[in-house]
TIZADO-605030 format. One record per residue (C-alpha): residue in three letters; x negated, y, z. Coordinates in steps of 0.001 Angstrom, whole numbers, plus 500000, padded with zeros to 6 digits. Last residue first. Example, Ala and Ser with C-alpha at 12.3 -4.5 7.8 and 13.67 -1.06 7.14 Angstrom:
BEGIN
ser486330498940507140
ala487700495500507800
# end
This chain:
BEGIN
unk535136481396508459
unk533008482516511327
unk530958480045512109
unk527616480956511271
unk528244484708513085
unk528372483095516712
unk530824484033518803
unk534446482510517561
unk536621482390520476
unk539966482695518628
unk541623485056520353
unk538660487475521288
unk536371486596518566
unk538285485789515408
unk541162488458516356
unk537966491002517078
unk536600489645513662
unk539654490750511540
unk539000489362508261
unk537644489737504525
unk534236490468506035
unk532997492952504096
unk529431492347502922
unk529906493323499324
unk533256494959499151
unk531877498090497391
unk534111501162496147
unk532048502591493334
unk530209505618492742
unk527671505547490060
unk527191509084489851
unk528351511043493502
unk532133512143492784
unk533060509602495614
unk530725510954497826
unk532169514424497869
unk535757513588498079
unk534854511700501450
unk533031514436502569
unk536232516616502082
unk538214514270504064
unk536040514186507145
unk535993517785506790
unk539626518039507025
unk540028515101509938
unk536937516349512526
unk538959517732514761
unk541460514464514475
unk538173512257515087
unk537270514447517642
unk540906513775519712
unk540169510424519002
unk537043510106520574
unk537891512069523653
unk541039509607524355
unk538192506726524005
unk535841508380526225
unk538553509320529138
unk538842505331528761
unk534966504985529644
unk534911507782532419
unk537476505814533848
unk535910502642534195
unk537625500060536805
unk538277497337534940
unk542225498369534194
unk540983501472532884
unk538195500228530721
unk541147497408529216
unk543478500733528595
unk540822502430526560
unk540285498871524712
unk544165498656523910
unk543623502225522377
unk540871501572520476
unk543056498394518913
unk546154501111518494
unk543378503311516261
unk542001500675514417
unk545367499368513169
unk546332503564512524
unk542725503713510449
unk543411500693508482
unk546973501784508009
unk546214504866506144
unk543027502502504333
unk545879500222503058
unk543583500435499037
unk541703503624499976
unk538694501780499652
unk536532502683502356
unk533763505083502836
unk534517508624504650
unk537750507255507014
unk536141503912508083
unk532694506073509062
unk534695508947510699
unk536482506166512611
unk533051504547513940
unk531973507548514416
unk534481508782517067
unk534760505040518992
unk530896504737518502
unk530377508727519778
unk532602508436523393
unk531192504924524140
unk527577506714523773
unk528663509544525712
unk530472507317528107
unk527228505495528865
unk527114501851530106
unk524845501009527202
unk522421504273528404
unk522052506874525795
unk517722506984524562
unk516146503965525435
unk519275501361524846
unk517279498545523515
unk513783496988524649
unk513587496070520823
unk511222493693519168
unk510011493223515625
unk509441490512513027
unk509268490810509023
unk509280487660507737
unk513358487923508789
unk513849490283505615
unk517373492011505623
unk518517493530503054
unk520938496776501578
unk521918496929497878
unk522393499913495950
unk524820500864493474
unk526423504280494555
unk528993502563496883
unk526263500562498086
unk524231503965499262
unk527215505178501317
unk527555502503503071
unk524749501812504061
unk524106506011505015
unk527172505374507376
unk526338502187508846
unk523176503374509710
unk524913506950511349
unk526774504572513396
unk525534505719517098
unk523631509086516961
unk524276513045516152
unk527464511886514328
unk527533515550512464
unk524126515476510899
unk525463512813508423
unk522302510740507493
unk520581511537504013
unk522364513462501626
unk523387510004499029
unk520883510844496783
unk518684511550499663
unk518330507869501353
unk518166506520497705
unk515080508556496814
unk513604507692499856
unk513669504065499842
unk514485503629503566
unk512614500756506082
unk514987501063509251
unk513784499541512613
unk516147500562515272
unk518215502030512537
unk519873498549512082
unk520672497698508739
unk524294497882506819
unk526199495358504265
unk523687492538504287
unk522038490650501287
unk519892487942502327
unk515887486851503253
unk516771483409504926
unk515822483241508635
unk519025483042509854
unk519422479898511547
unk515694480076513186
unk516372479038516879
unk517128482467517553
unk519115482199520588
unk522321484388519990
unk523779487248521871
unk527209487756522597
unk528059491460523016
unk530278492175520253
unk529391489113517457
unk525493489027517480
unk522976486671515861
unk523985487670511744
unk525271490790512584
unk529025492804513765
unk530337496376512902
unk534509496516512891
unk535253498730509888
unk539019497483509384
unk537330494758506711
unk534911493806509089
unk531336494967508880
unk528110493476508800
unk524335493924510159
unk521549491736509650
unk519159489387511673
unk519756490915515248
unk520938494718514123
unk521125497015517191
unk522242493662520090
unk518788491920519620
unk518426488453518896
unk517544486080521653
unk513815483800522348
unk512121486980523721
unk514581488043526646
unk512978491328527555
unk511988492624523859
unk515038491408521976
unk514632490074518915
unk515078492619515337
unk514408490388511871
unk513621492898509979
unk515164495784508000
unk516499496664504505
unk517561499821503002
unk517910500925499592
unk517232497822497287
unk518385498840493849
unk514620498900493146
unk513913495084493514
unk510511494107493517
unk508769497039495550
unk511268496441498298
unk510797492970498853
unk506605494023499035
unk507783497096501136
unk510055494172503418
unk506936491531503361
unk503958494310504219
unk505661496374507167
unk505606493555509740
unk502359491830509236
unk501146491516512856
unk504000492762515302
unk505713495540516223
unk507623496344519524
unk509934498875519530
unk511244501433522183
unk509737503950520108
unk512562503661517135
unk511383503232514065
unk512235504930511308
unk510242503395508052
unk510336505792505316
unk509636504653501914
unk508250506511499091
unk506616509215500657
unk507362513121500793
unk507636513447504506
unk508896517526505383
unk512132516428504575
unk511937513639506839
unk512055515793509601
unk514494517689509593
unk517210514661508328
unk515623512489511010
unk516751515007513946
unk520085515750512159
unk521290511810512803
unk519015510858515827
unk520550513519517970
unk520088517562517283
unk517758518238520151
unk516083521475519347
unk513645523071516817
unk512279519993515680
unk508339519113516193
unk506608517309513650
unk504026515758514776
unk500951513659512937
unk498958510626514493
unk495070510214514446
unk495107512685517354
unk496931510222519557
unk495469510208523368
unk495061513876523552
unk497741514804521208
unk499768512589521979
unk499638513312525760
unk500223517210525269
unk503156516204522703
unk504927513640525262
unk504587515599528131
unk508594515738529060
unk511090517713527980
unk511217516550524976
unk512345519000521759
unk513572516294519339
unk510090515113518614
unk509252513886515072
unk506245511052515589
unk504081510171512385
unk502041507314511445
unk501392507222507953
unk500885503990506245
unk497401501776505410
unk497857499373507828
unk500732499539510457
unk499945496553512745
unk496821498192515144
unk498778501659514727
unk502150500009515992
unk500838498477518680
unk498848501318520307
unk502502503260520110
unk504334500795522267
unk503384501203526156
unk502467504769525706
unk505346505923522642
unk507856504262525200
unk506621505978528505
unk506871509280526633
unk509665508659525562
unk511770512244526396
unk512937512515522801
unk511155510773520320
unk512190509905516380
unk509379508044515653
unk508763508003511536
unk506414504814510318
unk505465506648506664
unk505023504169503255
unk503637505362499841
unk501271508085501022
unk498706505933502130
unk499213503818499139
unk500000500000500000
# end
């Protein structure tokens, strides 16, 4: 690889820890690419210790803290590469991990996005909840992967190591053909974080491209470094985005009653945090809809933009024809290889 053909991008805010236990791995396994850390205005010492520790890596520094969404957007413009990798600095590399996906990559130009196999950092042996080996949706815009339906995790015992077509990939570890990323505007500045993968995915199949996953390709995530699992922010912006995303990119073939399905199924999950004793959680949900109505009119007019983008086309490649909450919850399905 060129050195200014590929650029690892961490997106840091307050990681200081992160970028000192993980950032030594990354430039002993990233060969040949840029190293570069975009900080979203940290509060912390992160930029005095990089650069005394780091010098070797480059900073951009953003002019406030805009999310993961906006945050990339700034700072990938100033990147002119080929791919962007976006790595998140709670991630562990590992020998070899950049050269099998750019290779992939390099072959197939209609590949946008692809990522690696993702395990989880504390519990070695299990996939990782932000992408396992491959993210999907549901045909009402329910996200799931190959290792992870909801929050059951699956041993990786080597059932999905197959290089294969996916509808979305994690942007834990992200590897981004530029020119796709920004024919498409990049990530939507207005999620600030949770979803905003999904979103660009999306977005670049409907235009032609394909998204991958490529388990040669190894990494491992600690997992929820920046918003807390347990946060209502975060359960606040994957009930709002996770609308906005249905709303901008589906088919409008039923899409009206998509949305109102989705919306009574949000609701029935509002009332199940209540009734377990998290408040702040179903005060979320309420939040998130309100936003998504907010948000309605320029939801509307993105959608209008993308589909005028050349080559537009609604995709169903990856959509899981059914419900997967009926196939989990009622039916007890959790593992992705048997659902049918």
């Amino acid at each position: 690889m060129q050195p200014d053909k590929v650029a690892v991008v961490i997106l840091n805010w307050n990681g200081k820890s992160f970028l000192e236990k993980f950032l030594p791995v990354v430039l002993k396994f990233s060969h040949n690419a840029q190293i570069i850390v975009a900080d979203n205005q940290s509060s912390d010492d992160s930029i005095v210790f990089l650069k005394e520790f780091f010098p070797q890596v480059s900073v951009i520094i953003n002019p406030s803290n805009d999310g993961f969404s906006k945050g990339y957007n700034l700072a990938l413009k100033q990147i002119n590469v080929e791919y962007y990798v976006l790595l998140n600095s709670d991630v562990e590399v590992t020998e070899n991990w950049l050269e099998p996906i750019i290779r992939l990559m390099d072959e197939d130009k209609k590949i946008a996005a692809c990522q690696p196999k993702i395990l989880d950092y504390n519990h070695r042996s299990k996939f990782e909840y932000a992408g396992a080996a491959g993210g999907f949706i549901d045909k009402y815009g329910y996200p799931f992967c190959r290792g992870r339906i909801f929050n059951i995790l699956e041993k990786d015992k080597g059932q999905y190591n197959s290089v294969t077509e996916v509808f979305w990939a994690t942007g834990a570890c992200m590897f981004l053909r530029a020119e796709a990323f920004w024919k498409v505007g990049g990530f939507d500045d207005d999620y600030f974080a949770h979803m905003e993968e999904i979103d660009v995915c999306w977005r670049m199949k409907n235009i032609g491209y394909k998204i991958f996953v490529n388990p040669n390709s190894i990494v491992y995530h600690v997992g929820g470094g920046t918003l807390n699992k347990l946060s209502p922010k975060k359960t606040f912006l994957n009930f709002r985005n996770n609308l906005i995303t249905l709303t901008k990119n589906a088919s409008p073939r039923f899409l009206f009653l998509k949305i109102i399905y989705r919306m009574i199924l949000d609701a029935v999950a509002a009332v199940k945090f209540l009734f377990e004793g998290h408040g702040p959680h179903f005060v979320a949900v309420l939040k998130a809809h309100g936003s998504f109505y907010a948000h309605l009119a320029s939801t509307l007019r993105k959608r209008k933009a993308l589909r005028c983008l050349p080559g537009f086309s609604d995709t169903t490649t990856g959509v899981y024809k059914k419900n997967v909450v009926y196939q989990h919850f009622i039916k007890s399905v959790k593992h992705y290889s048997d659902l049918k």
